[in-house]
C-alpha positions in Angstrom: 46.9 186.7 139.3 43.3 185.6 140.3 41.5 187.6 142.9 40.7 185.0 145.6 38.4 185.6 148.8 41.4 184.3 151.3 43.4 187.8 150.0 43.7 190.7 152.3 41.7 194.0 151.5 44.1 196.3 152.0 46.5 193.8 149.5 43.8 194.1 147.0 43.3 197.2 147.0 47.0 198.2 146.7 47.5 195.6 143.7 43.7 196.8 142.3 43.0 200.3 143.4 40.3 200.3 140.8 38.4 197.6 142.3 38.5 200.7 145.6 35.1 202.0 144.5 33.2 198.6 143.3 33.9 196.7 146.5 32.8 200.7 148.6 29.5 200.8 146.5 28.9 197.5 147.9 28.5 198.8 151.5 31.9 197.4 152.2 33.9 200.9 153.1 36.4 199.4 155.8 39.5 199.4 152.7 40.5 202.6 154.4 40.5 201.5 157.6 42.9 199.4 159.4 41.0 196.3 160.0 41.8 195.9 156.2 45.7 195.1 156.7 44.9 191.9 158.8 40.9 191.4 157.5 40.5 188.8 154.0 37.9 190.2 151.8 35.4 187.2 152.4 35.7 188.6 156.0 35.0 191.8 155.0 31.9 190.6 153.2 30.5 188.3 155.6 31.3 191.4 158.7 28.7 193.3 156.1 26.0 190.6 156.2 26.9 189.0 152.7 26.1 185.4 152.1 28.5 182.8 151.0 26.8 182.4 148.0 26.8 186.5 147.4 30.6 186.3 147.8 31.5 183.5 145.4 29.2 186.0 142.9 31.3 189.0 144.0 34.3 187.3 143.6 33.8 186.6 139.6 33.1 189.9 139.3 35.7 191.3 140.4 38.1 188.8 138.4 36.1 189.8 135.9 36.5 193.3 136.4 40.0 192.6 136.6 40.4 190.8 133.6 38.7 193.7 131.5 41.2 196.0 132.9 44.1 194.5 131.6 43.0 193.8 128.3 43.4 197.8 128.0 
């Protein structure tokens, strides 16, 4: 399954709880919280001053991260 920016954080982190720390060392540390059961991850980024652009980025790394993971 592709990682898309429409997906909910708290989903994400429950199908990729390996992707927890990347997305916290970004400054994005709401995956505990509940705003992440009802907020999308491009929500999350843009609620932490990210740019459109700096979330498409994100997003391929995180695939990418993903990706690398399973080839494990």
């Amino acid at each position: 399954m592709k990682l898309t920016k429409d997906m909910l954080i708290a989903d994400i982190v429950n199908d990729y709880p390996y992707l927890a720390e990347y997305i916290m060392d970004l400054g994005v540390h709401c995956i505990g919280c509940g705003a992440a059961m009802f907020e999308t991850l491009e929500q999350g980024f843009l609620g932490h001053g990210m740019s459109d652009d700096e979330i498409d980025t994100i997003i391929i790394e995180l695939n990418k991260i993903i990706s690398d993971h399973e080839k494990k």
